[in-house]
C-alpha positions in Angstrom: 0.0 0.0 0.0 2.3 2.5 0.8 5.8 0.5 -0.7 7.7 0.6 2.5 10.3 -2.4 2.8 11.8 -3.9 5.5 15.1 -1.5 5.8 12.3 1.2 6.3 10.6 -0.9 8.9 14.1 -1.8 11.0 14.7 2.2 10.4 11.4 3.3 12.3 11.6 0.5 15.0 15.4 1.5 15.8 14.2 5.1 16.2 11.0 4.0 18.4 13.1 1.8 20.3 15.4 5.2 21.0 12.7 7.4 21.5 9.7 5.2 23.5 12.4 3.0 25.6 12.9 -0.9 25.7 9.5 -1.0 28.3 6.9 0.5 26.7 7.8 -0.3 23.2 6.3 -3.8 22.8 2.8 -2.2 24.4 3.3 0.8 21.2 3.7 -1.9 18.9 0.9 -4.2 19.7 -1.1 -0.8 19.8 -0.5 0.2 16.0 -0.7 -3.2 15.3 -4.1 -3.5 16.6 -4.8 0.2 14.8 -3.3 -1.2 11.3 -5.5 -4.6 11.3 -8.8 -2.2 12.3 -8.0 0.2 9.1 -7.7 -2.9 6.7 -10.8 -3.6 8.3 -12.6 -0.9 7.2 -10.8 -0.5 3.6 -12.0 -4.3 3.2 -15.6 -3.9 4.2 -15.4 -0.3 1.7 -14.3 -2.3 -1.2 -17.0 -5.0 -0.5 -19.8 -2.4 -0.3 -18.5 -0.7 -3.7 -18.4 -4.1 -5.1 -22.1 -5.2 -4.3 -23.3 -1.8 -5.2 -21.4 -1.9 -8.6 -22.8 -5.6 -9.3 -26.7 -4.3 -8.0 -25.7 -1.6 -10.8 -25.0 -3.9 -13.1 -28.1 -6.7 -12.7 -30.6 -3.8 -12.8 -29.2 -2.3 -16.1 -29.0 -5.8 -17.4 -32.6 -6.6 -16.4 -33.9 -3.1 -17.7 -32.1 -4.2 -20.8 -33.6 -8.0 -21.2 -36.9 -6.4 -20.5 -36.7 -3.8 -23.6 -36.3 -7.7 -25.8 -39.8 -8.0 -27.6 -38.9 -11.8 -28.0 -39.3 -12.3 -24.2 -42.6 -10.6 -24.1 -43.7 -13.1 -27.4 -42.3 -15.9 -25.5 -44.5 -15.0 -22.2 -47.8 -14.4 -24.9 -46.7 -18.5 -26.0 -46.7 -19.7 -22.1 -49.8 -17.9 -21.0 -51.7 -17.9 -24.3 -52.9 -14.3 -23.9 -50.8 -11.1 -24.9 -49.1 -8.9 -22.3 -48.4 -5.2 -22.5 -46.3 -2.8 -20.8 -46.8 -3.2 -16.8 -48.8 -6.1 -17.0 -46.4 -8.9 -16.2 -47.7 -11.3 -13.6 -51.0 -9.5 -12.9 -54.2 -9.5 -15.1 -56.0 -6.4 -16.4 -58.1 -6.3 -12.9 -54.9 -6.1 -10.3 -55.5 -9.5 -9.4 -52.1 -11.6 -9.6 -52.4 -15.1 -11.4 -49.4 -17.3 -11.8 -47.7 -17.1 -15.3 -47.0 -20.5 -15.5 -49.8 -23.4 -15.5 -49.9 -25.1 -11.6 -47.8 -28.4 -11.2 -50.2 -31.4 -11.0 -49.9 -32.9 -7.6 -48.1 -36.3 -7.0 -50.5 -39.6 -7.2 -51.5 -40.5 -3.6 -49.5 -43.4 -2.5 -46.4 -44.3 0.2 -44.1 -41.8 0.4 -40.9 -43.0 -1.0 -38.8 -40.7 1.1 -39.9 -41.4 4.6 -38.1 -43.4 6.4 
């Protein structure tokens, strides 16, 4: 992140050591230590959040974009045999919601195969 090598790192410590004293440097250390792992913390959880945001950006302009695709809309007036317009996806003309797709017959009664 911020290109320092280890000469850099043995230059600082020597200097802390110098300045802080032998006792209380270990305690420093273990304190920015702590301080360093909360910030990459944070930047971690920052660049998730961008990341989700950017792919939620994404999906909804893809979605807007398959939804624009007149062969979708043909292909839902072929499943529910009547034609849809604009803002009437999954609801009829009266607000009422009906499935799109015909209901899955039920299974023949009979011993249940999976119990037991």
């Amino acid at each position: 992140m911020f290109d320092i090598g280890f000469s850099e790192i043995l230059f600082i410590m020597v200097i802390a050591l110098l300045v802080v004293g032998p006792e209380r440097l270990p305690r420093i250390a273990r304190t920015a230590g702590l301080w360093v792992g909360k910030m990459r913390g944070f930047v971690t959880s920052v660049k998730a959040d961008i990341d989700r945001e950017l792919a939620t950006e994404e999906l909804r302009k893809a979605l807007e974009k398959q939804a624009a695709v007149p062969e979708l809309e043909e292909l839902l007036d072929e499943v529910t045999g009547k034609p849809v317009r604009a803002g009437e996806r999954g609801a009829d003309v009266d607000g009422a919601d009906k499935p799109v797709l015909p209901p899955v017959e039920d299974a023949p009664d009979g011993p249940d195969k999976n119990a037991g």
